[in-house]
C-alpha positions in Angstrom: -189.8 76.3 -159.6 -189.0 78.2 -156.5 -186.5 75.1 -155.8 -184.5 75.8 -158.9 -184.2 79.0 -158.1 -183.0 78.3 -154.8 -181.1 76.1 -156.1 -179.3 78.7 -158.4 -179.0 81.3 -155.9 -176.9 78.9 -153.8 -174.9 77.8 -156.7 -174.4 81.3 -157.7 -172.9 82.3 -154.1 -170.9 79.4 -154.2 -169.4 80.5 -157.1 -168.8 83.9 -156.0 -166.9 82.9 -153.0 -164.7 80.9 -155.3 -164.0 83.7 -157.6 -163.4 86.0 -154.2 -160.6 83.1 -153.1 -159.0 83.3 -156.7 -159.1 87.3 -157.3 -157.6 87.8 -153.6 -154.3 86.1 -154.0 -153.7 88.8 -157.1 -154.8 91.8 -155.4 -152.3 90.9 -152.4 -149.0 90.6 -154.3 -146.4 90.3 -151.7 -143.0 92.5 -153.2 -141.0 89.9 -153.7 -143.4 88.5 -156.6 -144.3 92.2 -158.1 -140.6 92.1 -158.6 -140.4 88.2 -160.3 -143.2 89.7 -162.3 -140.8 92.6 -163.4 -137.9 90.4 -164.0 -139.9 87.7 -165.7 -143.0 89.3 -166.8 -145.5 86.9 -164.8 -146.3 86.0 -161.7 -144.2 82.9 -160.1 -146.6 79.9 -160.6 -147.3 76.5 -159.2 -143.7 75.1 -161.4 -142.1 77.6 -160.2 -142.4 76.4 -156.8 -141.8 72.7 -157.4 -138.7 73.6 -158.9 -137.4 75.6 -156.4 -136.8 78.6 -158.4 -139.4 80.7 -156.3 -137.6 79.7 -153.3 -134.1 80.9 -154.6 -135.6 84.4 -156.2 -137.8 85.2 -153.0 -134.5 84.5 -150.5 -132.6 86.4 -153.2 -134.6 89.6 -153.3 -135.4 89.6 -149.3 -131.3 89.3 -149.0 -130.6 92.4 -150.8 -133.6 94.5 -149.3 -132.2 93.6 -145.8 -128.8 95.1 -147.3 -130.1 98.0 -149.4 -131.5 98.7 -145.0 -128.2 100.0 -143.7 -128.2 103.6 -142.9 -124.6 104.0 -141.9 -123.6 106.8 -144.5 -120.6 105.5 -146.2 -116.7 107.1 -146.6 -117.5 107.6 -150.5 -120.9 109.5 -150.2 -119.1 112.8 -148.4 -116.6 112.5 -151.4 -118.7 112.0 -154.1 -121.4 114.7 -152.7 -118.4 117.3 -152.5 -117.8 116.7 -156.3 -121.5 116.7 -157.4 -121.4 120.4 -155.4 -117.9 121.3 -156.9 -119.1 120.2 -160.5 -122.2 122.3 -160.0 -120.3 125.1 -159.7 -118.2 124.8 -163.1 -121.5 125.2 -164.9 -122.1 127.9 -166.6 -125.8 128.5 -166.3 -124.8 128.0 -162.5 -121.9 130.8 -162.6 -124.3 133.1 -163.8 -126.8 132.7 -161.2 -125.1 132.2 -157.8 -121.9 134.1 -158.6 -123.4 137.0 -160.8 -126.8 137.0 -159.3 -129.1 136.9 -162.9 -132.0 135.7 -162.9 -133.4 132.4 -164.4 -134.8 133.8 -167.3 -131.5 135.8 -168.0 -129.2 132.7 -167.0 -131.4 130.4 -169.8 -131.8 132.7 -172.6 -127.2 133.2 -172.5 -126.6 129.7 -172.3 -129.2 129.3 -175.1 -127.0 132.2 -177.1 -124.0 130.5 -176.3 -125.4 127.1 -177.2 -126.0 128.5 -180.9 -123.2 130.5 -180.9 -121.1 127.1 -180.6 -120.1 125.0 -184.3 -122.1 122.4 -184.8 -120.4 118.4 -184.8 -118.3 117.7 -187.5 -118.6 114.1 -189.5 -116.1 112.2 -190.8 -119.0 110.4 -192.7 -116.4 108.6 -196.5 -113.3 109.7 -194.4 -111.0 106.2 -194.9 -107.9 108.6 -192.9 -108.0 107.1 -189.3 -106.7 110.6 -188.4 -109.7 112.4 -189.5 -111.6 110.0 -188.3 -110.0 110.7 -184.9 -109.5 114.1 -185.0 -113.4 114.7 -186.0 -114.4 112.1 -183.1 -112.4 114.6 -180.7 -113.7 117.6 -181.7 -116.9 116.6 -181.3 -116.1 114.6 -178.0 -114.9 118.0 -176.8 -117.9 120.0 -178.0 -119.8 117.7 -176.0 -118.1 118.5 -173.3 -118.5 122.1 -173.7 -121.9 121.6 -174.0 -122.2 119.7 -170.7 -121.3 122.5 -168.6 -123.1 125.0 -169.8 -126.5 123.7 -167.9 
């Protein structure tokens, strides 16, 4: 009896070091395959690398991190940062705080007032004249518009 149960006890560690060996591998996903697994919803297999296709997506992704590395700010970002900070500044809610001095509350409950004090969208919902159509499209294109610089 006492052999059996040695028996088992060595079986039973055997089997625990093969389960270690086979839970490792998914607890150490290397980047690369977290993202395969987001693009393809799985891991990349044992196919996967007789193919090739592993191969290709894991030069692929390790291409474009090495790219996605330089820090030399470009031309366009001083540009494009100047408008962000020049777009900011049409905003209503924005006007009324930096330029008037309100306060938040204050600045949120006039752009809610002037949010309900807007006409709702038109719809041109049966209209077979492509000049409603068009005119209610723009109306509503440039009540959108309004809308977007209030906040």
């Amino acid at each position: 009896m006492t052999e059996t149960i040695q028996q088992l006890k060595e079986d039973i560690a055997i089997l625990q070091e093969k389960l270690q060996k086979l839970e490792e591998p998914q607890r150490t996903k290397s980047p690369a395959e977290e993202a395969f697994k987001r693009v393809y919803y799985r891991y990349p297999d044992k196919l996967d690398v007789e193919h090739g296709c592993w191969d290709i997506f894991e030069k692929g992704y390790n291409t474009s991190k090495e790219d996605c590395k330089v820090e030399e700010p470009k031309p366009m970002d001083d540009v494009i940062d100047r408008l962000l900070e020049k777009y900011k500044s049409q905003k209503l809610w924005n006007m009324l705080r930096n330029e008037l001095g309100y306060s938040i509350d204050c600045c949120d409950e006039i752009v809610d007032l002037v949010e309900r004090w807007l006409p709702k969208e038109q719809s041109a919902e049966g209209s077979q004249n492509t000049f409603a159509i068009d005119a209610t499209e723009g109306f509503n294109h440039c009540l959108n518009k309004i809308k977007g610089t209030l906040r």
